[in-house]
C-alpha positions in Angstrom: 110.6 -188.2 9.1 108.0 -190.3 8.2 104.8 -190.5 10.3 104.3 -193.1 12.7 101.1 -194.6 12.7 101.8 -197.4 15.1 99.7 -195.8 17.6 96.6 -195.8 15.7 96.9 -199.7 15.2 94.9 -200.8 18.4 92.4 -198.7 19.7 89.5 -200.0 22.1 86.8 -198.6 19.9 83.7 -201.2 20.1 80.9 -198.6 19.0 81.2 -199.6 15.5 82.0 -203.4 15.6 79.3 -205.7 14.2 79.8 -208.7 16.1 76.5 -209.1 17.6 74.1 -211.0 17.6 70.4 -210.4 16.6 68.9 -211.8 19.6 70.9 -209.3 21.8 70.1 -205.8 22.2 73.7 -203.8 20.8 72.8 -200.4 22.0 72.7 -202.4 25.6 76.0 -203.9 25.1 77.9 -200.9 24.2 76.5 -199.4 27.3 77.6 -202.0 29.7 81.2 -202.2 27.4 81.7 -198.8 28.5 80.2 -199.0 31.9 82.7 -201.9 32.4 85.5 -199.6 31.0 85.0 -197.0 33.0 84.9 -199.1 36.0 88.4 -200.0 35.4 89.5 -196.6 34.7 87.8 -195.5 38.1 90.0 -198.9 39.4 93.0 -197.3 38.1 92.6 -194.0 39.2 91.9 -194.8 42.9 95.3 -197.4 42.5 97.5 -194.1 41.8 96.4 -191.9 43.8 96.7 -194.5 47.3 100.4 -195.4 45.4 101.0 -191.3 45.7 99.6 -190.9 48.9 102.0 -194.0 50.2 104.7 -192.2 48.7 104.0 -189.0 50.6 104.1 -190.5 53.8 107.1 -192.6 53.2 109.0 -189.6 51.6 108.0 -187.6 54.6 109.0 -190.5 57.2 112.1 -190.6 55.5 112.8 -186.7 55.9 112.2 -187.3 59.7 114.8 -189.9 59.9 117.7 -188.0 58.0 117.0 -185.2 60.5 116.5 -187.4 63.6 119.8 -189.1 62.4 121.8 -185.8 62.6 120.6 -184.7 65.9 121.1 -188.8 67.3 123.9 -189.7 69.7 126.3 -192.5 68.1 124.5 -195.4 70.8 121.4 -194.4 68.6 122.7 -193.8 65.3 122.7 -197.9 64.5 119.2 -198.3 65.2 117.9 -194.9 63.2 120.2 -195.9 60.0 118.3 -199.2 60.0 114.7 -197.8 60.1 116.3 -195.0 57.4 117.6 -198.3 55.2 114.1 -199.7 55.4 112.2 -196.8 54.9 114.7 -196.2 51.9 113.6 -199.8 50.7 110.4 -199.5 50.5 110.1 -196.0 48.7 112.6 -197.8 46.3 109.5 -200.3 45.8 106.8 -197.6 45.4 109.3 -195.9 42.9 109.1 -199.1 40.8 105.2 -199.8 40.9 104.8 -196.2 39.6 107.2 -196.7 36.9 105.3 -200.6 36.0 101.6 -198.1 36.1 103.0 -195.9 33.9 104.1 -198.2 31.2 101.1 -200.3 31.4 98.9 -196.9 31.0 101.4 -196.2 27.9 100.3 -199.6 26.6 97.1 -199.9 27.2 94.9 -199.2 23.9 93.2 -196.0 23.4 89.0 -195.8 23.7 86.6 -193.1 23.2 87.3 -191.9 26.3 90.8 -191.6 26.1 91.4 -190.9 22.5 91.0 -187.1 22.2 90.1 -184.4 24.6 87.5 -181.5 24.5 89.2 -178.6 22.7 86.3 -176.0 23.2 83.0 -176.2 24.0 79.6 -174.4 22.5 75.8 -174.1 23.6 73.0 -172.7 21.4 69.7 -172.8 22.6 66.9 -172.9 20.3 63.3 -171.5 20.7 61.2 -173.1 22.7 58.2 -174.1 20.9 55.3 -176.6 21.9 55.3 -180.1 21.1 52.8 -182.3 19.9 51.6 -184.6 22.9 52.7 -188.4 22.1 49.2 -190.1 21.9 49.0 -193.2 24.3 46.6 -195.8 24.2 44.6 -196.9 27.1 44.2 -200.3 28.4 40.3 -200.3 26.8 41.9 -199.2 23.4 44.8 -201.4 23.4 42.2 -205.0 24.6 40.1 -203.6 22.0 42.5 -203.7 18.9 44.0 -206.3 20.0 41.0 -208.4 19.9 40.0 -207.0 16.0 43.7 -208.2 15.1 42.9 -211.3 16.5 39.4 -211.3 15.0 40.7 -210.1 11.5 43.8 -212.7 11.6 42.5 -215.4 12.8 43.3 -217.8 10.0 46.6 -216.7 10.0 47.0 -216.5 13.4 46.4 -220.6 12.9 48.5 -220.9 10.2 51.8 -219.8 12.5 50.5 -221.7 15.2 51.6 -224.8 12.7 54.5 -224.0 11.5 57.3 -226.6 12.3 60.3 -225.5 9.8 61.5 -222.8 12.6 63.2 -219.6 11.5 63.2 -220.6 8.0 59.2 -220.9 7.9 58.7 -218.1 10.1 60.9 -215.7 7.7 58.8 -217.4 4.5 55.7 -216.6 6.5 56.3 -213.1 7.4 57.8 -212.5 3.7 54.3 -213.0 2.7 52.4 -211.4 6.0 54.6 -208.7 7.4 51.9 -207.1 9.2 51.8 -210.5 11.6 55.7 -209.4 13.3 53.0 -207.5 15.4 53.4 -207.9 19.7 49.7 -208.7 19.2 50.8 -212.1 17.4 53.3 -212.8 20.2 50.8 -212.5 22.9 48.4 -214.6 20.4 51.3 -216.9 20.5 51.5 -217.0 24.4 47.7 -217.5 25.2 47.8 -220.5 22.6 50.7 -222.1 24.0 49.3 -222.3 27.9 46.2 -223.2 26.5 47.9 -225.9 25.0 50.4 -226.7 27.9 46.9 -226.8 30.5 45.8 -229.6 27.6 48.8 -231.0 27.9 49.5 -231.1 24.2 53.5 -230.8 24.4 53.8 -230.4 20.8 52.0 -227.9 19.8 53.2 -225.9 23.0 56.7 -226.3 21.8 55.7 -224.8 18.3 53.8 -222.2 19.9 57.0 -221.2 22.1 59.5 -221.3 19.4 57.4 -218.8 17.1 56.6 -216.6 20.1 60.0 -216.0 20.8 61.2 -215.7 17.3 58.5 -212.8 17.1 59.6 -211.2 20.2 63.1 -211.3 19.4 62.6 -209.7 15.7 60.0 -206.9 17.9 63.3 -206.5 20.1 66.0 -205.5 17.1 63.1 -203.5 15.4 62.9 -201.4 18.8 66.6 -201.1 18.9 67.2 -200.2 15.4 64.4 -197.2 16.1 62.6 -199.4 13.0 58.7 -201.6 12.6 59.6 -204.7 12.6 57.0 -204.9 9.4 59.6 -203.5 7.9 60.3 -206.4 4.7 64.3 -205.2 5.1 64.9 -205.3 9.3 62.9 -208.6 8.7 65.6 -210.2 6.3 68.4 -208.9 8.3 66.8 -210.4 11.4 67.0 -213.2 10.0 70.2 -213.3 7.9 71.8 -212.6 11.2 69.7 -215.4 12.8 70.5 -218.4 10.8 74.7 -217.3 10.3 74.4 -217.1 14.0 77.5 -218.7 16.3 76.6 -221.5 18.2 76.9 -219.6 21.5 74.4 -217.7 20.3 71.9 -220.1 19.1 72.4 -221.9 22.6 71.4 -219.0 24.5 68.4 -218.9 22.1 67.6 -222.3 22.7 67.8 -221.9 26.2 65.6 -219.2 26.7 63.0 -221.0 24.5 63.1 -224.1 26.8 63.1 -221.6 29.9 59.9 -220.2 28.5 58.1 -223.9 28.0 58.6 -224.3 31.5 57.3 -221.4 32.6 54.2 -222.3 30.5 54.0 -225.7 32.4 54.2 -224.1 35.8 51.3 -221.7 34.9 49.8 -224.2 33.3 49.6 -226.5 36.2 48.6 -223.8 38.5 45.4 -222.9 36.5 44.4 -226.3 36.7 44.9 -226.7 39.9 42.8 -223.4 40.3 39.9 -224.6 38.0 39.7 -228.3 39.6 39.4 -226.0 43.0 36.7 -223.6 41.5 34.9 -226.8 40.3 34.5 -228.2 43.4 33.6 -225.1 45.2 30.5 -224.8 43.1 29.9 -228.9 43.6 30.0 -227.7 47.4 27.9 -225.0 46.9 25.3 -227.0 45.1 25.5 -229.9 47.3 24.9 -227.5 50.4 21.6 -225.4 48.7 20.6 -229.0 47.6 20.8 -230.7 51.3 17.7 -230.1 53.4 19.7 -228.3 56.8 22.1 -227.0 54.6 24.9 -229.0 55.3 27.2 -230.9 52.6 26.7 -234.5 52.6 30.1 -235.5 51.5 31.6 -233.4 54.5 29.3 -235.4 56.6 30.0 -238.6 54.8 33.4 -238.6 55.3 33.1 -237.2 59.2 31.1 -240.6 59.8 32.4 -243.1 62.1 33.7 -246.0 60.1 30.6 -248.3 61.3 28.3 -245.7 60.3 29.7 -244.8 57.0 30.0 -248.8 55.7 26.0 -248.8 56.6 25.3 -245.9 54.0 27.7 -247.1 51.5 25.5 -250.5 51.6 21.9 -249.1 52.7 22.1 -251.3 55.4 19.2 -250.7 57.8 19.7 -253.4 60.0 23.3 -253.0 59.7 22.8 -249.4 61.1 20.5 -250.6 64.0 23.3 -252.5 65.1 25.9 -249.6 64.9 23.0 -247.9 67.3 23.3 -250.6 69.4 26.9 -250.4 70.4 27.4 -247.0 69.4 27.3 -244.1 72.1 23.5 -242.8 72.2 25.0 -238.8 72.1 27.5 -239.7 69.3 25.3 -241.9 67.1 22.5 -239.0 67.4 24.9 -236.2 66.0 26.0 -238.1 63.3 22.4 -239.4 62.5 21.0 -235.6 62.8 23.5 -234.6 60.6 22.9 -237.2 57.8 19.0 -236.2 58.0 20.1 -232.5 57.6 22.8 -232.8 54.7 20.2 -235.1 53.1 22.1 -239.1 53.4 19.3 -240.0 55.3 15.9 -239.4 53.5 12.8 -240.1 55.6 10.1 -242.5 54.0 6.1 -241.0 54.6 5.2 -239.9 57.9 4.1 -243.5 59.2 7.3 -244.9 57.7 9.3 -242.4 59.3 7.8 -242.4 62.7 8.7 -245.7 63.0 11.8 -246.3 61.4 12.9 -242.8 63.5 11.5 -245.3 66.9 13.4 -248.4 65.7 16.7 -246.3 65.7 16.1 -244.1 68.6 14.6 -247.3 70.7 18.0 -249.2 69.5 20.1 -246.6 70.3 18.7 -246.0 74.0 19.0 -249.8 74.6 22.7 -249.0 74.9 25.6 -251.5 74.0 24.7 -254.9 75.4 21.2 -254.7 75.4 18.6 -256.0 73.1 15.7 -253.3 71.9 
């Protein structure tokens, strides 16, 4: 008899398909491929064993019935043959959702985990011997060669920061600079575009993002192919893979680009906000050491009663003798205290003072009505 290799024609063997795309990590997907198929075995399992388990108590109801049948007076009989006939029924409909799992496990395509079985097993232990400590880098070391790549780059570090041809000029670029797919050029990449989304220079923000994640997703296939991604060969295939690329593909690239521009906008406006705040703390601060009773004059400014404030907006003198006037004496003399502290109101020489100081306390004690 000839041999039938029908069953061989469709197994559920994803390990070695290459239908993936650059800018997703494959060992990843194989992992959640079989984490997803042994979800549904688990599924399966737990669906046979409550069918068999429903089958044992209706076979065993059913036993109970035959004998309760025998032993039943004819009045009874009638009653006890029709639970029998439906307890008959339903074991009939158990019987044919076994046989409807077992043909769809028949037909269901073999995987790895299904294919074969585990014949014999082995262990052999080898010596133990001492391995070489994996050198890490601190965070000094790392800042610190990060900045000499940056420092020894730096005009080509500027020359990516320009280039508008996307993947194309990037794989032209690294062709002739491999040592740039580097994650110090990506992080180059990602201080330049915030600094130029806090500018607010959209353009060269989007260039900036695009080659960052370009970089970052070349870095990412490098790691998963256990390769440097300054490697002139994973680069080509990176991007060989990148510009044959399906369209859902390129749309998820896309997306994440435009995901990452807003992000840089977000941060972006957040570090101005923090800078315009820092800015005026230290206007406050100098305002304050500058103000004779230490007191900031724009706080005060802006406390003043309306009256008051249009006086020192005009340096109005006579306009402020009349705000005395009608103004409560206690009220008028806080706010006027305060302006002489925080520095609004700067006292002439002493005979100057003493009497402009009279005119305004003589005004103000006259009260509202009177005439000083």
């Amino acid at each position: 008899m000839p041999i039938d290799y029908s069953k061989w024609k469709d197994i559920e063997v994803s390990d070695d398909e290459d239908d993936t795309h650059p800018n997703i990590d494959t060992p990843s997907l194989y992992r959640w491929r079989h984490q997803a198929r042994l979800e549904r075995m688990a599924e399966k399992k737990l669906e046979k064993e409550k069918l068999e388990k429903d089958k044992q108590v209706t076979n065993k109801k059913m036993e109970e019935l035959e004998k309760k049948l025998a032993s039943a007076s004819t009045d009874c009989k009638s009653d006890i043959q029709k639970e029998l006939d439906d307890v008959k029924a339903q074991e009939e409909a158990w019987r044919k959702k076994e046989a409807e799992l077992e043909e769809k496990e028949r037909l269901e395509p073999w995987n790895v985990d299904t294919i074969g079985h585990e014949a014999f097993s082995t262990s052999r232990i080898n010596k133990i011997t001492d391995k070489k400590p994996e050198v890490k880098k601190t965070d000094e070391q790392d800042t610190m060669e990060m900045s000499e790549f940056f420092e020894k780059n730096d005009c080509l570090l500027e020359k990516i920061a320009t280039l508008k041809g996307g993947a194309k000029a990037t794989e032209a670029y690294l062709l002739e600079h491999p040592h740039m797919a580097s994650e110090y050029t990506a992080n180059w990449l990602t201080i330049e575009a915030l600094n130029a989304a806090i500018f607010e220079n959209e353009e060269k923000m989007k260039i900036l993002a695009q080659q960052c994640i370009i970089i970052q997703y070349l870095l990412e296939l490098s790691k998963s192919l256990n390769a440097v991604a300054t490697n002139a060969i994973v680069q080509k295939q990176f991007f060989k893979k990148f510009e044959s690329a399906e369209p859902v593909y390129m749309q998820h690239y896309h997306d994440e680009v435009k995901a990452f521009e807003d992000r840089l906008r977000i941060r972006a406006e957040t570090k101005r906000q923090a800078a315009m705040e820092e800015a005026e703390a230290e206007e406050k601060e100098q305002r304050i050491k500058a103000s004779p009773g230490g007191i900031d004059p724009q706080e005060v400014f802006e406390e003043l009663p309306v009256e008051m404030r249009e006086c020192f907006e005009k340096h109005d003198i006579e306009a402020l003798k009349g705000v005395a006037q009608k103004m409560d004496e206690e009220v008028f003399k806080y706010h006027f205290d305060r302006c002489i502290a925080s520095g609004l109101w700067v006292p002439g020489n002493a005979a100057d003072e003493a009497e402009e100081e009279e005119e305004v306390g003589e005004t103000s004690e006259s009260g509202p009505g009177t005439s000083s």
